[in-house]
C-alpha positions in Angstrom: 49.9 3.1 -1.9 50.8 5.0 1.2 52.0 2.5 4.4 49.3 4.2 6.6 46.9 2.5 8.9 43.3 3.7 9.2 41.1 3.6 11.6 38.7 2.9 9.4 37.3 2.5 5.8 34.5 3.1 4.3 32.5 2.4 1.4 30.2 4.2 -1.0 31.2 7.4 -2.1 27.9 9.2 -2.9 27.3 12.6 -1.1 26.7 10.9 2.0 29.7 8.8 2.1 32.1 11.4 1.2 31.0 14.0 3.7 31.3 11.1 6.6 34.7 10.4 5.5 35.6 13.9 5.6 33.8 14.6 8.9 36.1 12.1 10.6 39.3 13.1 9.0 38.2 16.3 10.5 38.3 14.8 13.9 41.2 12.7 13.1 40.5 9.6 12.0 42.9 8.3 8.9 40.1 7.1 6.8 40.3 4.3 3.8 38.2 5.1 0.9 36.5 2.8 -1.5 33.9 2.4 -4.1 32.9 -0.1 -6.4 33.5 2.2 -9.8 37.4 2.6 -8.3 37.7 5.5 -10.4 35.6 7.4 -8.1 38.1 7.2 -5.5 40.8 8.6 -7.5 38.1 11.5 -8.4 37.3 12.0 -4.7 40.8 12.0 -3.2 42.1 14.6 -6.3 39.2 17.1 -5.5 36.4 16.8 -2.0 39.2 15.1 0.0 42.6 16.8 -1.4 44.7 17.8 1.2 43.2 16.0 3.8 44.6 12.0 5.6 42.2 10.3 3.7 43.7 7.5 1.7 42.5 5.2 -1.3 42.1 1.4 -2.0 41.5 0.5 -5.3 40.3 -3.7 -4.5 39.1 -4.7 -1.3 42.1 -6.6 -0.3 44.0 -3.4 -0.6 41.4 -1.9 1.7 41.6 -4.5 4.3 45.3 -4.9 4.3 45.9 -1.2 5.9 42.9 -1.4 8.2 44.4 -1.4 11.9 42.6 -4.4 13.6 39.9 -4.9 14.7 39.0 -3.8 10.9 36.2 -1.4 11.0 34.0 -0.7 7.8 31.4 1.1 7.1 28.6 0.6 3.9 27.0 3.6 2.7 25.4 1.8 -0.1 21.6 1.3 -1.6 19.8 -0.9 1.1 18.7 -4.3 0.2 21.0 -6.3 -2.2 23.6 -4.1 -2.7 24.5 -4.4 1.1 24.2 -8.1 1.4 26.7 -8.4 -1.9 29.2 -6.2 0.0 29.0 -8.6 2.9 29.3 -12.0 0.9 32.4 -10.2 -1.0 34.0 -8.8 2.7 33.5 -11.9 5.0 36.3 -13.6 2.8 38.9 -11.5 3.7 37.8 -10.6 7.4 38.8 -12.0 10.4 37.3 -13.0 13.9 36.1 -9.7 15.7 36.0 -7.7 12.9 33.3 -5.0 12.1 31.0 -4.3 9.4 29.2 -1.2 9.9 25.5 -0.4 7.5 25.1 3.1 7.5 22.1 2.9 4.9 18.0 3.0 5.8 18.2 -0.9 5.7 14.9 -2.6 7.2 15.3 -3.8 10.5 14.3 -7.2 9.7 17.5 -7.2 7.3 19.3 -6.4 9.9 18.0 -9.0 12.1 19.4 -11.8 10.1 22.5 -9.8 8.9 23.5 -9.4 13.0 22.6 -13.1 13.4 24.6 -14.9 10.3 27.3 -12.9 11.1 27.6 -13.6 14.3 28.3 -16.9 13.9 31.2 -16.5 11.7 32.5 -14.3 14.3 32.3 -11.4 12.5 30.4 -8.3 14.6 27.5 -6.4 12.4 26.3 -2.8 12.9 23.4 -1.8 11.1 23.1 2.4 12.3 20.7 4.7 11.1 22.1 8.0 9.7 20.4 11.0 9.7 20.5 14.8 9.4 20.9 14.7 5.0 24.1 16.0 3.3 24.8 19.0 5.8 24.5 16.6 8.7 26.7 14.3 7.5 29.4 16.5 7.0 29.0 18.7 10.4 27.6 16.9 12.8 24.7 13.6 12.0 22.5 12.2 14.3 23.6 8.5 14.8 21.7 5.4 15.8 23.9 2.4 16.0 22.5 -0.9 17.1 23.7 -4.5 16.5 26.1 -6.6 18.2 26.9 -5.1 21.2 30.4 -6.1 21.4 31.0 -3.9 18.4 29.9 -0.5 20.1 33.3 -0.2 22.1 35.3 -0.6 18.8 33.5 2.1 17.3 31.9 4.4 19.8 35.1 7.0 19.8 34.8 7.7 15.9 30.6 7.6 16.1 30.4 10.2 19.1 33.3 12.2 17.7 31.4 13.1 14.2 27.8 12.9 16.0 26.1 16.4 16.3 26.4 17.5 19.8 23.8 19.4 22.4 25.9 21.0 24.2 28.5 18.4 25.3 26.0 15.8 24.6 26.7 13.6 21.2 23.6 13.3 19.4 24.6 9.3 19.2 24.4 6.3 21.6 24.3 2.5 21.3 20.2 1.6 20.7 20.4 -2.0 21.4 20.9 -5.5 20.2 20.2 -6.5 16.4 18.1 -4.6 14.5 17.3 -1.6 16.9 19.1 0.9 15.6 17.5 0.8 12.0 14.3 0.2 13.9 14.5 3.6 15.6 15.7 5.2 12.5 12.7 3.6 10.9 10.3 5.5 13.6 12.4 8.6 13.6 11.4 9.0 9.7 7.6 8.1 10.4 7.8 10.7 12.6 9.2 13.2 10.0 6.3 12.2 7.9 4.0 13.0 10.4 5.6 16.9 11.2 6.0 17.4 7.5 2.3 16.6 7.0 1.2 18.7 10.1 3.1 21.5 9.1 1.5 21.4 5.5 -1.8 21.4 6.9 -1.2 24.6 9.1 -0.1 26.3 5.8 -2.9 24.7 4.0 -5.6 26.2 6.9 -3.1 29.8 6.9 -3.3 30.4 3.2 -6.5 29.1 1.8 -8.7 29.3 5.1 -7.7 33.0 6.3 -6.2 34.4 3.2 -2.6 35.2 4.2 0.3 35.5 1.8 3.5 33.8 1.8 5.5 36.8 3.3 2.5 36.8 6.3 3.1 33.2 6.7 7.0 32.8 6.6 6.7 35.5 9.5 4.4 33.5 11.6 6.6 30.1 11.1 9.4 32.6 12.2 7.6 33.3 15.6 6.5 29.8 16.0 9.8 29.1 15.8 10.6 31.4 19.1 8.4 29.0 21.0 7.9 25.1 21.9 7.7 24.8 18.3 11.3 25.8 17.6 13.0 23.0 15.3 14.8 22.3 11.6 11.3 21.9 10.1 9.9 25.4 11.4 12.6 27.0 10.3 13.0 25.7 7.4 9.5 26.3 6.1 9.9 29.9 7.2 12.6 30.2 4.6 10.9 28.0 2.0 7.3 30.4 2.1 9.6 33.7 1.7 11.8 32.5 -1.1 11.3 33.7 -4.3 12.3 32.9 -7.9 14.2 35.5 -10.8 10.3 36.2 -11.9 9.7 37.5 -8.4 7.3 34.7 -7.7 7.1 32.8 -4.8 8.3 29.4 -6.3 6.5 27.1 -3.5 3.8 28.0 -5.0 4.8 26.7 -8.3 5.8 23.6 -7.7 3.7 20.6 -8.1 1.3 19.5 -5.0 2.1 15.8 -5.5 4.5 14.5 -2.7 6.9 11.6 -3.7 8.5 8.9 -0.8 10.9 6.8 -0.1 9.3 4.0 1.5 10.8 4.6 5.2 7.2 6.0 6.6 5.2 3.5 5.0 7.6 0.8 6.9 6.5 2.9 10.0 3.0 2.5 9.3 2.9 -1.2 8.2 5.1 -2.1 11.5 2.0 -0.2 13.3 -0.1 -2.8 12.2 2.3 -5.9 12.6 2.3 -4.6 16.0 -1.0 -3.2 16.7 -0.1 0.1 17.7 -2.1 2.9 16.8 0.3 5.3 15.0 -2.5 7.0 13.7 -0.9 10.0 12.6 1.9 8.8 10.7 -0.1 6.3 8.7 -2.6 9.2 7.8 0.5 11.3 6.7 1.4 8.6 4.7 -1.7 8.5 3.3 -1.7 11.9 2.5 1.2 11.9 0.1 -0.4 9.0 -1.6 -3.7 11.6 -2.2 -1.4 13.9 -2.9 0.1 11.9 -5.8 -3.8 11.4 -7.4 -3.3 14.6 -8.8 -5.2 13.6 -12.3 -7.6 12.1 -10.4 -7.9 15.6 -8.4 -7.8 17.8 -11.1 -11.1 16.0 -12.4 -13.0 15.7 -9.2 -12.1 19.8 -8.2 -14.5 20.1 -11.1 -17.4 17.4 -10.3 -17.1 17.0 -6.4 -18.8 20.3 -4.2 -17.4 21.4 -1.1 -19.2 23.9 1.3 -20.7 26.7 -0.7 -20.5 30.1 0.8 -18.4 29.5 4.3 -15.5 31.6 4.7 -13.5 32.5 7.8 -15.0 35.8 9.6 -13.3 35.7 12.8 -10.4 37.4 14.3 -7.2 36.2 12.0 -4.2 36.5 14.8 -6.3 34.4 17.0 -6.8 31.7 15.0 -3.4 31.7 14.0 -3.0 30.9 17.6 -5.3 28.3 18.1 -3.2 26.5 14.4 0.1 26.9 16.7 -1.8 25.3 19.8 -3.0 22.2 17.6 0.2 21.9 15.9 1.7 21.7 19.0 -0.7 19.3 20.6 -0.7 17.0 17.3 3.0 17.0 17.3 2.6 15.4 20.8 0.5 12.6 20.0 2.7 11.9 16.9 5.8 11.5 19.3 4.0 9.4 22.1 2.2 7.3 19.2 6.1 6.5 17.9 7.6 6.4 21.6 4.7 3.9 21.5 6.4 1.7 18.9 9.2 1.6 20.1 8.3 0.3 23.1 6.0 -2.3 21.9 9.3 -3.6 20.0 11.7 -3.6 22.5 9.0 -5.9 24.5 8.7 -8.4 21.7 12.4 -8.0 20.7 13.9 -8.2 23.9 15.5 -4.9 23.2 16.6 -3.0 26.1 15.8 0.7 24.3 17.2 3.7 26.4 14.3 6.3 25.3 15.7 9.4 26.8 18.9 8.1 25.0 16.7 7.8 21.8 15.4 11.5 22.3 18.6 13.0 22.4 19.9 11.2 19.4 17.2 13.0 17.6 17.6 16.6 20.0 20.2 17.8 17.1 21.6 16.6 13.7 18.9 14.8 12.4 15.8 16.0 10.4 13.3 15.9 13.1 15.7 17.9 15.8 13.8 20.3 18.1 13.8 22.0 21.3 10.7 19.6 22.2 12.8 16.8 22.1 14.5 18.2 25.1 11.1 17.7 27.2 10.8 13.9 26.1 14.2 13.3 27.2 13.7 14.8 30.8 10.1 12.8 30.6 12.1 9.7 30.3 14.2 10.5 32.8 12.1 11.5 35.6 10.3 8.1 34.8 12.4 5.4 33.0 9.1 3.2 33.1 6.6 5.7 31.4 4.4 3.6 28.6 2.7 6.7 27.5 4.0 10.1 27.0 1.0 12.0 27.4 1.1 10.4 31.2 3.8 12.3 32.1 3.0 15.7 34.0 4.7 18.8 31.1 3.2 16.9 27.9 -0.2 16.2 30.1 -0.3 20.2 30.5 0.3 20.9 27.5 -2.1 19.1 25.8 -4.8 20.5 28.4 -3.3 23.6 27.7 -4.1 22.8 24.2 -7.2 21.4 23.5 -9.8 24.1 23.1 -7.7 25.7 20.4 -7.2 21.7 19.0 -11.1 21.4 19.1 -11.5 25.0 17.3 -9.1 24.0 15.1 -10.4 20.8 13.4 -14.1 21.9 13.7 -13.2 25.3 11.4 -11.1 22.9 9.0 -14.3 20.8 8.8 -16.5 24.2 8.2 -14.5 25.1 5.5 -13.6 22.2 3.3 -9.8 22.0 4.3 -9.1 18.4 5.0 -7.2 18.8 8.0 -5.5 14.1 8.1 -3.3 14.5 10.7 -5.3 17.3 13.3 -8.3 15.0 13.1 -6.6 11.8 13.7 -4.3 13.2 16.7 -7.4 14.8 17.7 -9.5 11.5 17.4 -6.8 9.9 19.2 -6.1 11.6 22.1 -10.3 10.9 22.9 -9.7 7.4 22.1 -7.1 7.1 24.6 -8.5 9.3 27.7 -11.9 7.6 27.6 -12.1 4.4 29.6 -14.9 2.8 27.4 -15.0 3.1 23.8 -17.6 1.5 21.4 -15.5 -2.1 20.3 -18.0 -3.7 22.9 -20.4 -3.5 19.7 -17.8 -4.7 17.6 -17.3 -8.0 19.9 -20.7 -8.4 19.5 -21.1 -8.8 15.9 -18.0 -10.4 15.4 -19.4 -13.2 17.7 -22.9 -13.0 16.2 -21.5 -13.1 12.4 -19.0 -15.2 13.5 -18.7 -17.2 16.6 -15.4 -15.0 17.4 -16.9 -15.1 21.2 -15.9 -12.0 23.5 -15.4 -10.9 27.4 -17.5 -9.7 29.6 -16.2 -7.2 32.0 -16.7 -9.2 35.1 -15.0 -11.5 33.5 -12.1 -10.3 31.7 -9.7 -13.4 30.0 -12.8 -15.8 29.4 -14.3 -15.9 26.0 -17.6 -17.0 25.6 -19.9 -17.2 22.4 -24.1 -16.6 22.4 -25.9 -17.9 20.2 -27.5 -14.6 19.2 -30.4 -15.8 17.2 -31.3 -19.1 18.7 -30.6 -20.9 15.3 -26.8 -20.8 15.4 -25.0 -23.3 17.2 -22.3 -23.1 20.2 -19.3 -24.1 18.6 -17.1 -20.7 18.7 -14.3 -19.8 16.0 -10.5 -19.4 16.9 -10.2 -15.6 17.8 -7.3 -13.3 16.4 -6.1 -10.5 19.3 -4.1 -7.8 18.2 
């Protein structure tokens, strides 16, 4: 075993954890390598990293023993159990100041209690989420570390070094105490959901409400992506509508319309409600992939269930085209002030001190979600560190104005022609939920209190609840009331 120090080791040598390591030997960091099944190692340093500083351990007290100190060490392993075994098996061998660094898409709440045991055995805990796939890994990821602050100067050299850049910019920063970091991961995939499903649905209204072929489609995604659309997903779809198989075919079309998941947008969703925001849109694109999955249940009602007979699209083709680009747009802006949203309403009950401009540039380049839009959140955030509400600030309020009559066209055509259309509706349904100062839930208070004795405000009263006695059989005594 070579007498070298590294700067660092890390474990799990998957795709993901062997492109990291080799990414930071690229910008020279001696890395330790190490993997449960030790014979990976030997496999990984005779072929992916040969010729390169990396080194080998093949125990854990070998990997420790060359770590310079403070040891720094990463886990790029299954989230869950597998992480908390590492820990149990490292903490013996560690010493005061120390650093354990998850690099998996571990649940915030995990990482909570991870930051906080560890802690007080002195050791510092990083749970950071990862992002940007195989590719970004090796070139250039998008990284959102969060934890134990005292960690962040340890580590924020190697982290910024392998980070995608925009221009000089790394696309990484510390997020904040505890469990932040895999928080904002956590959102950052919702989001993803949410564009995927968007996307999906313009293709959906393209090909089977105006008739266009794949080559006709891939062309417009191309153009789209010349405008405030320009991102990964754009372009990748572009490529993905064009592509075509030995047979000539266009092999998007033969794959099977029944979406799988990973579980990291339906964490989005069912922190939504833990927290009562209204991420609409992701929880309806999470929704859609579960439709999506119904597919013998489809196949049966496509026969049984009528949609409208006789309605087909007579209008000018280019323009509507337009008007999809204008509501894609304007959705994608709900989606990302419905997550800044969130994030927000977590750093409040977490104490978290989130740097949201920070937060968009982690996510302008490297990651799955990166875009040219992100660019405009940033400066939002930092003309107004204070903004609550994205769609307050002046470019995204413009936009959306900008927007809206093609939005409107948009979802009423889906409607006319059978195309469910999730995620335009419910930005759509959204954006008038929030711009109108009174909305119908007065009705709602009602018959909660007349069902129920829940009581309710008036308005020139706000912050007293009172009950009525609605029938004048009921009595007075009102029930303990839930707010969201």
């Amino acid at each position: 075993m070579s007498e070298k120090k590294a700067d660092i080791a890390l474990i799990g040598l998957a795709v993901m954890g062997q492109n990291i390591i080799l990414n930071m030997n690229d910008h020279g960091y001696t890395v330790c390598a190490y993997n449960r099944t030790t014979d990976k190692v030997e496999q990984f340093l005779a072929n992916e990293a040969k010729g390169t500083n990396v080194i080998g351990a093949k125990s854990i007290e070998e990997m420790v023993r060359v770590l310079k100190r403070p040891r720094r060490i990463m886990l790029l392993v299954k989230a869950g159990k597998p992480v908390d075994d590492f820990i149990d098996v490292l903490i013996p061998h560690l010493e005061k100041g120390d650093i354990i660094i998850d690099g998996g898409n571990s649940e915030y709440q995990d990482t909570n209690r991870r930051v906080k045991d560890l802690r007080a055995k002195g050791i510092l805990f990083v749970g950071s989420g990862v992002s940007g796939g195989e590719e970004g890994a090796r070139y250039g990821p998008s990284l959102m570390p969060g934890g134990n602050p005292d960690a962040w100067p340890h580590i924020k050299d190697i982290f910024q070094s392998i980070a995608a850049k925009v221009g000089p910019d790394p696309c990484c920063d510390w997020v904040g105490e505890d469990g932040s970091g895999h928080f904002v991961k956590m959102v950052h995939n919702g989001i993803e959901y949410g564009d995927m499903q968007l996307i999906c649905e313009a293709y959906h209204l393209m090909k089977d409400g105006l008739g266009l072929d794949n080559q006709e489609m891939s062309d417009i995604f191309t153009e789209w992506n010349k405008t405030e659309l320009d991102s990964f997903l754009i372009e990748i779809t572009s490529n993905i509508l064009k592509y075509k198989n030995q047979d000539g075919d266009y092999l998007v079309e033969l794959i099977r319309d029944s979406a799988g998941q990973k579980g990291t947008g339906k964490w989005t969703a069912i922190s939504a409600l833990d927290y009562g925001m209204p991420l609409t849109l992701i929880g309806e694109s999470v929704f859609a992939r579960c439709l999506s999955s119904l597919k013998t249940e489809r196949a049966v009602a496509s026969q049984q269930l009528p949609g409208p007979s006789g309605v087909k699209f007579d209008g000018d083709k280019k323009e509507f085209v337009e008007h999809i680009r204008k509501a894609l747009y304007a959705s994608k802006i709900i989606s990302y002030a419905q997550g800044f949203m969130l994030l927000n309403s977590a750093a409040d009950i977490h104490k978290w001190k989130l740097n949201y401009g920070g937060i968009a540039l982690m996510w302008r380049g490297g990651c799955i979600i990166r875009s040219a839009f992100l660019g405009n959140i940033k400066e939002a955030f930092d003309g107004n560190p204070e903004l609550n509400n994205l769609l307050l600030d002046p470019f995204f309020k413009n936009a959306i104005t900008d927007a809206q009559v093609s939005w409107r066209k948009v979802v009423t055509k889906a409607v006319d022609l059978g195309i469910p259309t999730p995620c335009f509706s419910t930005a759509l349904a959204f954006y008038d939920g929030i711009r109108l100062n009174r909305l119908p839930a007065n009705l709602i208070q009602a018959q909660r209190d007349y069902f129920g004795a829940h009581t309710y405000e008036l308005e020139s009263n706000p912050g007293v609840y009172v009950h009525t006695n609605w029938t004048g059989t009921g009595g007075n005594v009102s029930s303990t009331t839930y707010q969201v």
